[in-house]
C-alpha positions, 0 to 999 in steps of 0.5 A: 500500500502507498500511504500519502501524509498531507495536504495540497493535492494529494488528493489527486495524485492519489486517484492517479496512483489508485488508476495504476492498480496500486492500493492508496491510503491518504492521510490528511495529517503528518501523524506518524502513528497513524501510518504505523498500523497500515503496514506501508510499501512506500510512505510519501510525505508532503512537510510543506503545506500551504501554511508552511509555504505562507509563513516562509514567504511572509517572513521573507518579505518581511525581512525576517528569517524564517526557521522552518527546518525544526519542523523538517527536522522533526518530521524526517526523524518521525518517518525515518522508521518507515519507507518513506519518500518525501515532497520537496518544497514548492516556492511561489512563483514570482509575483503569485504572492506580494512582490517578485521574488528572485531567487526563491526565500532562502529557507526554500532553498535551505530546505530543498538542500537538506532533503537531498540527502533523502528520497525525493520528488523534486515535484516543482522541477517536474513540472517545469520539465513538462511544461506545467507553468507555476502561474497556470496551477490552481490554488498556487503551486502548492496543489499541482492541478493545472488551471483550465483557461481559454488558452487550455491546459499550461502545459506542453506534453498533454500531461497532468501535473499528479500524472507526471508526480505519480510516476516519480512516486511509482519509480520510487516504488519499483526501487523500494520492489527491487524491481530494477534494471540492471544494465544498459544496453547502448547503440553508438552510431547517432546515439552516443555520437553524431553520425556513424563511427566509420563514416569518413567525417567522424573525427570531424563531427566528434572531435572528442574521439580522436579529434584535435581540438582543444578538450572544452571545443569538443566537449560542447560539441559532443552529445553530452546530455545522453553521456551524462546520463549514463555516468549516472546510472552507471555511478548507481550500479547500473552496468554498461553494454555496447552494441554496435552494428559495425567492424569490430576492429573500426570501433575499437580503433575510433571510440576512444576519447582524448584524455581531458575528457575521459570520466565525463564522455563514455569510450570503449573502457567504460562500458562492461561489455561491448557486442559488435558485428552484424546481428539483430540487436535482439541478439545481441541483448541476450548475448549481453544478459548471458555474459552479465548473467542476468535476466532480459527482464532487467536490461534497457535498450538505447537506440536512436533508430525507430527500426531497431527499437521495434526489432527489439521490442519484438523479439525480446519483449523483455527487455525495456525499450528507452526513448529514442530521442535523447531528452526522453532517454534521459527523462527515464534514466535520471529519475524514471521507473525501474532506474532509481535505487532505493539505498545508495550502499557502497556496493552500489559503486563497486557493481559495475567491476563485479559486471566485468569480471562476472562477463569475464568468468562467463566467457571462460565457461564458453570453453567447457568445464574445465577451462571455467574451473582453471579459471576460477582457481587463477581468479584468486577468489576470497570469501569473508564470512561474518556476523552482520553488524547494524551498519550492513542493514541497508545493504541486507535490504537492497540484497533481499530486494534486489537478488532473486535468481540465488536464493533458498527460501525467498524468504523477506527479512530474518525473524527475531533471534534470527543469527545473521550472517553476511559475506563478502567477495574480491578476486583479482578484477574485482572487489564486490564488496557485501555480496550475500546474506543468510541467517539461522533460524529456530529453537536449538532443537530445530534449526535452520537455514532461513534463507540464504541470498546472494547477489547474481554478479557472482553466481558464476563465481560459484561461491554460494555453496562456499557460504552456505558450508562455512555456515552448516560447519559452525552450526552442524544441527542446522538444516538447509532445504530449498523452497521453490520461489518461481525465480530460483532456479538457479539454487536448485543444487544449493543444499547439496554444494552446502555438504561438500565443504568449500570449494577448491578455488576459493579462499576463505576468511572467517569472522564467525564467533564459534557457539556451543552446539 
């Protein structure tokens, strides 16, 4: 259930939401208490009604400092228990309320700053991106209902203001799911740059890929909205795929970008894994998902080309088709459905190394067992294993949310007295940081492995059955069985890897405290 506190139309947003099919509650009062019994999926706070907004206004005109972030303070500490996403601050537009005003009254802006340390709707930034015009919403800009005059509605893409507040709201949810994607599978010609790569002008048009002007020249001249937009996601943890219909050995000879601009533009070394050649772009998504081993389910597509987006669309329904004009791609991909993450852990950072040196493992596997094997043993793989402290409980959360291909149970969150464990893994391309949770369940006389979930960036590193043995050593009474969740297949021989000990190719490292049996 999506629970809504406050006022200024939330009543609207609140019919959009319940159209989409999900269950609303609206509740009129920044109460917490009244949440706590609702059991929420998402709690979505409005701190700053009408009355908010007119006293920091007032005092603004009136020379005063206004000192509304007591309040905010409060509210936040109130809400911080539940999953809760907040409505940023609106400031009157000029001229709506006593004189004109530029910039906003400084408090707005004190209190825009401080809740971008928090999950946000910058409600106002929406609308402005949309079209919808501060001094054509009714009741001021505090509500969000487009005002109907003769000229029609103040807006420029045919949208409501509560439908384009809703679908921050929804992305916000598919976070909180852990329904995200996770890669991107990009084009390069007319989408990372202009024109072609093997077109006789391409220095010319792309002077930041081996061209010879100074870097600030090229980088104006680059399309730098779309790169940008991508060094975002990829920042979340979001891996990288190139795709590309062209000669191989053309794009890894021009896609390299001058040395001044190398961490703003994308090049060949940025993306996780790159797929050239002559083949349906559909194809190459499910050639990108097996490398990454990951689902088609979780994979985005970029493409300028109307024909390719449509070839992928139908031949690999899964997978999610972006816009292809590059403001709408960047619209989806900065604050859109399936691309917000809930919890910004350190893992996040570290996810796209694990993409590489999954996609590393995965091509050793295309030359048989044994060759994988050899592998893995070269890869230098190290897995720590210890007592989750109170600091990995994001971390455990954003696991349970987002992993599951490898668990055993599905189950949602350790029980009470539950002992809990989480590992973490590094090899020699790679360090994956917090990769997997488990916890020990049930009265001595009964226990049991309640789940264990770990992350799909190192399922092919095989160290699953590692964790799950080091646990059964220290805890010898306890059982492991395997409940089918419908997405878990690939734990289908987990329980048995459990019983033969740690595997050959992975070293180690305990941080269990040793309990009586």
């Amino acid at each position: 259930m999506i629970v809504l506190v406050g006022g200024c139309g939330l009543e609207r947003l609140a019919a959009v939401l319940r159209a989409s099919g999900e269950p609303v509650a609206l509740l009129p009062t920044t109460d917490p208490a009244a949440v706590a019994g609702l059991a929420p999926s998402l709690v979505y706070v409005d701190p700053f009604d009408a009355d908010w907004l007119h006293d920091v206004w007032q005092a603004h005109l009136g020379g005063r400092r206004a000192h509304p972030q007591r309040g905010l303070e409060a509210v936040l500490q109130a809400y911080a228990p539940f999953p809760s996403v907040y409505r940023g601050p609106r400031a009157f537009p000029a001229g709506a309320e006593g004189p004109a005003c530029r910039p906003p009254p400084p408090a707005v802006e004190r209190a825009r700053r401080r809740l971008s340390r928090e999950r946000t709707v910058d409600v106002q930034a929406l609308w402005q991106r949309h079209g919808i015009l501060d001094d054509g919403v009714r009741f001021g800009v505090g509500h969000g209902e487009p005002e109907v005059g003769e000229l029609g509605r103040s807006r420029l893409d045919g949208r409501e203001a509560a439908e384009v507040e809703a679908e921050a709201v929804l992305a916000w949810l598919d976070a909180r799911r852990g329904h995200t994607c996770k890669a991107v599978v990009v084009d390069l010609d007319d989408t990372l740059i202009h024109g072609e790569i093997a077109a006789p002008d391409f220095t010319g048009r792309n002077p930041a890929w081996g061209g010879t002007l100074p870097a600030a020249d090229a980088w104006w001249r680059a399309p730098r909205g779309i790169h940008e937009a991508l060094h975002l996601v990829r920042r979340r943890g979001l891996a990288l795929a190139l795709v590309s219909r062209n000669d191989d050995a053309v794009v890894r000879a021009r896609f390299r970008c001058m040395p001044a601009l190398r961490g703003r533009l994308l090049d060949l070394d940025d993306f996780d894994t790159v797929v050239v050649g002559f083949g349906a772009k559909s194809a190459a998504c499910r050639t990108v998902a097996a490398r990454l081993g990951v689902g088609l389910d979780t994979l985005a597509f970029l493409d300028d080309s109307e024909v390719e987006r449509a070839e992928v669309a139908t031949n690999a329904p899964e997978v999610l088709i972006l816009p292809g004009d590059g403001l709408g791609a960047r619209e989806v991909m900065t604050g859109g459905r399936r691309f917000l993450a809930w919890s910004a852990t350190e893992a996040s950072a570290r996810r796209p190394d694990s993409y590489r040196s999954r996609a590393a493992v995965g091509e050793a596997a295309l030359a048989g067992e044994a060759e994988l094997v050899r592998f893995l043993h070269g890869l230098a793989i190290e897995l720590t294993v210890r007592e989750a402290l109170p600091e990995d409980g994001a971390r455990i959360e954003e696991l349970l949310a987002r992993s599951h291909q490898l668990r055993l149970t599905g189950a949602q969150g350790p029980p009470e007295g539950a002992r809990v464990f989480v590992a973490a893994c590094r090899d020699r391309l790679a360090d994956h940081g917090l990769v997997g949770v488990a916890w020990i369940e049930g009265p001595a006389d009964d226990r049991r492995v309640g789940e264990l979930a770990m992350s799909c960036r190192i399922l092919p590193h095989r160290v699953a059955g590692s964790f799950l043995a080091h646990l059964l050593a220290h805890e010898p009474r306890a059982r492991a069985e395997r409940l089918d969740t419908g997405r878990n297949a690939a734990s289908a021989g987990l329980p048995t890897e459990g019983q033969l000990g740690v595997a050959g190719w992975v070293r180690l490292h305990s941080g269990i405290t040793p309990r009586p049996c």
